[in-house]
ZAMARGU-4260 file (C-alpha; in steps of 0.2 Angstrom, whole numbers, plus 5000, padded with zeros to 4 digits):
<rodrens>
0) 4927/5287/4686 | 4910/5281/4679 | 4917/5262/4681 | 4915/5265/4700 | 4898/5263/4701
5) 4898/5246/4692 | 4908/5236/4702 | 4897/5239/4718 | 4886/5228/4716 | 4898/5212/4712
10) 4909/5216/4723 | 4898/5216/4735 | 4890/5199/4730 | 4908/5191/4728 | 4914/5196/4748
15) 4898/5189/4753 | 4900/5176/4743 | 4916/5172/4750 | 4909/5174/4768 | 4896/5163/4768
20) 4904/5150/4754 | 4891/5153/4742 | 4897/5154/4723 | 4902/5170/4715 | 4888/5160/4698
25) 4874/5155/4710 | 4859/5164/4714 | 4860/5179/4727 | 4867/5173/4746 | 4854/5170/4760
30) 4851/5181/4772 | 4868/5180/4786 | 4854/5177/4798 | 4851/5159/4789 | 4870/5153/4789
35) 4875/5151/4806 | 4889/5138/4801 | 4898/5147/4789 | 4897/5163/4795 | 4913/5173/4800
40) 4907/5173/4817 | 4905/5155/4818 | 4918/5153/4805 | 4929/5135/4810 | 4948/5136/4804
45) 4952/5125/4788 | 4971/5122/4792 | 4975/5133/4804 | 4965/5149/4793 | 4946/5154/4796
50) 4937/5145/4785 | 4932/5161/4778 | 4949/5166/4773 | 4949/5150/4763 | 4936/5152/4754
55) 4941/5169/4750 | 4956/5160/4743 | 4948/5147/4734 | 4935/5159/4726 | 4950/5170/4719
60) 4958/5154/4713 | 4943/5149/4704 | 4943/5165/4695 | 4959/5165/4687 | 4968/5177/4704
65) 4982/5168/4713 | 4980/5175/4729 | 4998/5175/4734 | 5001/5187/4718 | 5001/5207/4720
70) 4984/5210/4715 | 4979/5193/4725 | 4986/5200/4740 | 4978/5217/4737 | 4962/5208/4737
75) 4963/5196/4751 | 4969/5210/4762 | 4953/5221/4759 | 4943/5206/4757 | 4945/5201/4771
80) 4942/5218/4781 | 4925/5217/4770 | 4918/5201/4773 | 4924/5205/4794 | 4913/5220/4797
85) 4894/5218/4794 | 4894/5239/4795 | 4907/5239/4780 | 4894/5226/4771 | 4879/5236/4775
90) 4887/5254/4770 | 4893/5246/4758 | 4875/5240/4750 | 4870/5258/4752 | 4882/5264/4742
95) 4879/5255/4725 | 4867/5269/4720 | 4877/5274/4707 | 4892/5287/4705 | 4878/5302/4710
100) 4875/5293/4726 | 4894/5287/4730 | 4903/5305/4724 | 4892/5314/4736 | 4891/5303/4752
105) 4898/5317/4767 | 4918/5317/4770 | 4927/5326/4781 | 4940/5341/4774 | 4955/5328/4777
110) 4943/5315/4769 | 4940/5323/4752 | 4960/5329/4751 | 4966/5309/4752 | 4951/5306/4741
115) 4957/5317/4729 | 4976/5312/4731 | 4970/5292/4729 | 4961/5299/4714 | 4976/5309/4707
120) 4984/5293/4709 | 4974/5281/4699 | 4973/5297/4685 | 4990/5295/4683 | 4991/5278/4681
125) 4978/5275/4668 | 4979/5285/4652 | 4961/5282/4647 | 4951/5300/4651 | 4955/5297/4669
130) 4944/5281/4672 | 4946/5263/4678 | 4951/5249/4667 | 4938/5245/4656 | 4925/5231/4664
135) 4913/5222/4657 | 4896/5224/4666 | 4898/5223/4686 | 4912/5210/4684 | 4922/5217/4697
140) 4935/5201/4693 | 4938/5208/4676 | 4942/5226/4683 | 4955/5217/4694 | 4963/5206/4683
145) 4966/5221/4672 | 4969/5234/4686 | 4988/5235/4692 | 4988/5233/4712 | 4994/5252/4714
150) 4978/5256/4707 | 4967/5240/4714 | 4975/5246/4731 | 4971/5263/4728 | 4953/5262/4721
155) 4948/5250/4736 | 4955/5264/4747 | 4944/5277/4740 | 4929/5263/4742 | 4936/5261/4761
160) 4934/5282/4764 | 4919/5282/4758 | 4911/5266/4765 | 4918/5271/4785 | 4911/5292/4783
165) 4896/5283/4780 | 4896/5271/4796 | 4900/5286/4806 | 4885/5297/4797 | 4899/5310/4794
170) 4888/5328/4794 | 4887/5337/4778 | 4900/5352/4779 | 4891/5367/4775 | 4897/5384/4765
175) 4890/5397/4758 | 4889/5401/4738 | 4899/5414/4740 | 4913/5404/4749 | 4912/5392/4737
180) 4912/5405/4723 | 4928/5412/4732 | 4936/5395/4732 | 4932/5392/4713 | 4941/5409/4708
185) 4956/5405/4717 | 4959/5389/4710 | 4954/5395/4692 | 4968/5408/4695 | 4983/5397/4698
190) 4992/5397/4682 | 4987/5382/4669 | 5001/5371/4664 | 5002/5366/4645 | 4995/5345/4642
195) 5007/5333/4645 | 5020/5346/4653 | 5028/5345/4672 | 5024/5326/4673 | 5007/5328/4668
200) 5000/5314/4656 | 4990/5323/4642 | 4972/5324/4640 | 4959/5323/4655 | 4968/5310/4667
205) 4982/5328/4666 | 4969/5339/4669 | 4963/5330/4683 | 4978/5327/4691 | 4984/5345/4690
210) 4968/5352/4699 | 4971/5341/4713 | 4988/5348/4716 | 4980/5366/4712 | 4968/5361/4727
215) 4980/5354/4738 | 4992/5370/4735 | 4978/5383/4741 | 4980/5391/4759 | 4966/5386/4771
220) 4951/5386/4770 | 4949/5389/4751 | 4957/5370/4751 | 4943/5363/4761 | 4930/5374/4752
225) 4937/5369/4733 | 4938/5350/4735 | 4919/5352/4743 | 4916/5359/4726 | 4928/5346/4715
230) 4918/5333/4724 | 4900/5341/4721 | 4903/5342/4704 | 4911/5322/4701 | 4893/5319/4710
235) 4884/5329/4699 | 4877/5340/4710 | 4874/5359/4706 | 4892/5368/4709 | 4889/5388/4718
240) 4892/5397/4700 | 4877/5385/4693 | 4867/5390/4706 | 4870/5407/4704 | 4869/5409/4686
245) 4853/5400/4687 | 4845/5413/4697 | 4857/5429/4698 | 4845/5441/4704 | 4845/5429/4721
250) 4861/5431/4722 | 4861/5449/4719 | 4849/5452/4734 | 4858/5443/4745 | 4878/5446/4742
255) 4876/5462/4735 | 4865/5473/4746 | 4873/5486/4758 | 4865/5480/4774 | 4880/5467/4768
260) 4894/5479/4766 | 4905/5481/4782 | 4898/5493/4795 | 4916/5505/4792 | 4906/5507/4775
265) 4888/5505/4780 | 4890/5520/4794 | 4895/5532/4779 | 4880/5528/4768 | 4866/5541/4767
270) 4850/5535/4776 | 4836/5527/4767 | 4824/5536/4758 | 4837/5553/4758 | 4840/5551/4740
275) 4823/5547/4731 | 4827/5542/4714 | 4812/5540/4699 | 4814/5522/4696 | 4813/5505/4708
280) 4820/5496/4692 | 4829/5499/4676 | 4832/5487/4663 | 4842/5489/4649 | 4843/5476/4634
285) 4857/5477/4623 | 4872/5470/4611 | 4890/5469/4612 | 4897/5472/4595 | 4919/5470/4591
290) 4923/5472/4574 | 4938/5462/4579 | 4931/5447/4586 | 4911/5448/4579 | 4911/5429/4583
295) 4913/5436/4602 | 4899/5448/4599 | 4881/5444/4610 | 4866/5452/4616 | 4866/5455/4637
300) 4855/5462/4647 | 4860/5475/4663 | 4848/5476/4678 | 4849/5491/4689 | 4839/5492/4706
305) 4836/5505/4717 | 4832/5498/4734 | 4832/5511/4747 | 4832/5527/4740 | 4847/5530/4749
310) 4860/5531/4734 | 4865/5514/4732 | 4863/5502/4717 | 4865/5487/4714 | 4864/5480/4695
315) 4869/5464/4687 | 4874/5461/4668 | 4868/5444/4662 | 4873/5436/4645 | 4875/5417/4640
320) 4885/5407/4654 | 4890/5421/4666 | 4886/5436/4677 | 4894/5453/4683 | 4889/5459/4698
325) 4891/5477/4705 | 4884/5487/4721 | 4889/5505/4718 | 4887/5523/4726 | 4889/5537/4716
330) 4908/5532/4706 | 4913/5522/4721 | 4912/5503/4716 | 4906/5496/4734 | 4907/5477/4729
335) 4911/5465/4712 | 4912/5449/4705 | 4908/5440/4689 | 4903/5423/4689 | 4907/5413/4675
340) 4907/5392/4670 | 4925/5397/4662 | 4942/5404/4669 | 4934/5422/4670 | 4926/5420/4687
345) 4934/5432/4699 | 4931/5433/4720 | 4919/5445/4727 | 4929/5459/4731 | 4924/5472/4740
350) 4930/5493/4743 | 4943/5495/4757 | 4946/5513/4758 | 4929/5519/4765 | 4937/5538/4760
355) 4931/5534/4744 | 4911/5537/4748 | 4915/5553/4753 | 4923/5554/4738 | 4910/5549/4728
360) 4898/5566/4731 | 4910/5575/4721 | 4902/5587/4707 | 4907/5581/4690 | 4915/5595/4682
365) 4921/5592/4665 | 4940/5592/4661 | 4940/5587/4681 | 4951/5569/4685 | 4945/5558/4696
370) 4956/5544/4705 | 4946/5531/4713 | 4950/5517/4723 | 4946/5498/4716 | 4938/5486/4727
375) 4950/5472/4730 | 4956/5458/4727 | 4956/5463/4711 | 4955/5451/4697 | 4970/5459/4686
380) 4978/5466/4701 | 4970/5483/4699 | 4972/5496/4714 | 4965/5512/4707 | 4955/5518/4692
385) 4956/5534/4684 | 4940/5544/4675 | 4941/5562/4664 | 4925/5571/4666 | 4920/5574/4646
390) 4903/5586/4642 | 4887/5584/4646 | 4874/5579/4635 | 4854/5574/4636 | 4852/5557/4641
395) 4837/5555/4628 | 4856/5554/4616 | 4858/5539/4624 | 4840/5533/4622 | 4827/5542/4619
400) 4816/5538/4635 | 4829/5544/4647 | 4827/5560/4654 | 4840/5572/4664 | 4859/5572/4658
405) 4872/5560/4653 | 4890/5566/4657 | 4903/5559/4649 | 4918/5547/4657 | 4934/5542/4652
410) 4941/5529/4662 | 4954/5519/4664 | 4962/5504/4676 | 4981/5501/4676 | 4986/5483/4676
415) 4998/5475/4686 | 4998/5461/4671 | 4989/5461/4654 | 4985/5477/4642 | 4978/5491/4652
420) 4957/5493/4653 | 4949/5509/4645 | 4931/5511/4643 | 4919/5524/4639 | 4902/5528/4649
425) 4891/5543/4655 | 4884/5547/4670 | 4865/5547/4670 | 4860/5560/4683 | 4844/5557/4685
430) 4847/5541/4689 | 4863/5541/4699 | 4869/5528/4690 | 4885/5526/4675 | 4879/5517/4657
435) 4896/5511/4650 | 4898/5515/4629 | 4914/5504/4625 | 4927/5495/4630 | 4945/5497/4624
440) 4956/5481/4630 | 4964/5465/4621 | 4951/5463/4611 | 4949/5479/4606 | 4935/5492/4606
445) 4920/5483/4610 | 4902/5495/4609 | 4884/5493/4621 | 4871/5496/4608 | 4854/5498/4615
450) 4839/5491/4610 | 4827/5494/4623 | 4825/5503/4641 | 4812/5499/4652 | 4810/5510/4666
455) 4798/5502/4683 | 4793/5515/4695 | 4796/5516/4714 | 4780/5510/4722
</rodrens>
């Protein structure tokens, strides 16, 4: 929708030229203040019509629109509204900052929804990446006589939503990243259809249409929340997975610490400062390696941080364009979430079955299996997770600056859809935290080799 932003400003100076009987080719109008005569306040009738609406007439005429023909009608209708509210005029002006400053003027959650509709509408219309007709310039005439009236009536529509939120200073809705992030994962869940398929056109102009029906099919208030979202991004503003992924330690420490967690979890945490671990921080850098897909391989990075002494930790795996999230105690996953630019971004989901902590002090006894319950909602529709306790080894096997033991874990989550998930990791003891080896799914086995581990002490 990049066009919109050029036809602001001469549709602006053709109204007012209309209003005040100025010439859409002369220089800018006066001020109103100046033209008391012709004026639509002041405005005398020209057979039986203001004379405003006669020079609305004359001035489509003498740019090759017959008013009394569909698109001519279209425009003398919204023309008129325009050039008969000042506050129109004036919001208006203030709007023809460019596509930045329009997309992200404040709508109401009904506002954005017929927004997006009207969008959806001219997207279907035009098969040219979902934009207006071309224009010329700011020649807002061009744009009209090239535009069909469905989709003149409806882009003035959308200028007509947005002009009036801001007469009445609409306030900014406000959610948090999270919601947001929620919203996202819910809409990138709904199943894609192929391009040019179930009445959509191929191409963008599909693709745009089809989110907005994936939007406007989402319960409340992920609806609200999604089309805040569609519209921050049309305004080039930073979406919630941008602003995590620039910063995911932020959001680590504020979505994924236990003082977070529900209080029928919280109560069955240890207390602070009950479980002392050797380490504040621990970092380690490594590579994913598939043999299968070696153009998927990349280097990551896993954070681990020990907050409170008290069992928990939080870590976060960074690699190019997403992040994964985990709070954990013991084997019980407390909380999850990746964050991604693509379709892998998944709602924070968070344990239900607070039996699962107690759980989670459970000696490790090789040979032993372990059923655990997944936090939910779970991405793949996952509701438990099985581990086989395997040998113990030294941790320095691992990497040769770890100390105490690694025991070995075999686990696996069964899918509701898709190929089960396997992986194998090892229990670092002295760290009360699990290093995962390899992953077994669709792609195959996928290996963590390390190449450095840096270990920050507890103050």
């Amino acid at each position: 929708m990049k066009t919109t932003a050029r036809i602001f400003g001469a549709l602006l100076t053709f109204s007012t030229a209309a209003a005040y009987g100025l010439d859409m080719s002369s220089a800018p109008p006066e001020p109103a203040s100046s033209i008391s005569d012709s004026s639509p306040q002041h405005a005398a009738t020209v057979g039986g019509a203001p004379r405003s609406m006669a020079q609305l007439r004359a001035n489509l005429i003498a740019s090759g629109i017959d008013p009394d023909s569909a698109q001519g009608k279209v425009l003398m209708r919204w023309l008129t509204k325009l050039t008969g509210d000042s506050g129109w005029q004036a919001a208006l002006a203030r709007q023809s900052g460019g596509p930045e400053k329009f997309w992200s003027a404040p709508l109401s959650a009904d506002d954005r929804l017929r927004m997006l509709q009207l969008l959806k509408d001219l997207s279907m219309d035009s098969q040219k990446d979902c934009h207006l007709p071309s224009m010329p310039g700011a020649d807002f005439i061009a744009f009209a006589k090239t535009s069909s009236p469905r989709v003149l009536d409806d882009f003035m529509e959308i200028l007509d939503i947005a002009i009036n939120s801001g007469k009445a200073q609409h306030p900014q809705d406000q959610y948090s990243v999270t919601e947001l992030l929620d919203a996202d994962a819910q809409l990138n869940a709904t199943p894609a259809v192929a391009p040019g398929t179930h009445g959509y056109p191929p191409g963008a102009c599909g693709a745009f249409a089809f989110s907005v029906d994936a939007i406007t099919a989402l319960p409340e208030p992920a609806r609200q929340r999604a089309s805040f979202e569609l519209m921050r991004m049309m305004s080039r503003q930073k979406t919630a997975f941008d602003t995590v992924l620039d910063d995911p330690s932020a959001y680590l420490d504020d979505a994924f610490d236990e003082r977070q967690l529900p209080e029928t979890l919280r109560r069955h945490l240890p207390a602070d400062g009950s479980r002392a671990l050797p380490y504040a921080r621990l970092t380690f850098e490594a590579d994913w390696v598939n043999k299968k897909t070696p153009g998927d391989n990349a280097a990551f990075k896993n954070v681990f941080i020990n907050r409170r002494n008290n069992g928990v930790i939080a870590d976060v795996v960074t690699s190019k364009g997403w992040a994964d999230f985990t709070l954990s105690y013991g084997l019980a996953i407390l909380r999850t979430q990746v964050v991604s630019k693509g379709t892998d971004l998944t709602q924070r989901s968070t344990l239900e079955d607070e039996a699962a902590i107690l759980a989670a002090d459970h000696e490790l006894v090789p040979g032993q299996s372990l059923d655990l319950a997944v936090p939910q909602p779970s991405a793949k529709g996952v509701k438990s997770r099985r581990c086989v306790i395997g040998e113990t080894v030294p941790a320095s096997t691992i990497f040769p600056s770890l100390t105490g033991t690694a025991i070995g874990l075999q686990c696996t989550d069964t899918m509701t859809h898709g190929k089960n998930s396997s992986w194998h990791s090892v229990w670092l003891s002295d760290y009360n935290m699990a290093w995962t080896q390899s992953i077994d799914d669709e792609d195959g086995r996928t290996e963590a080799v390390i190449r450095n581990v840096t270990i920050e002490r507890a103050p």
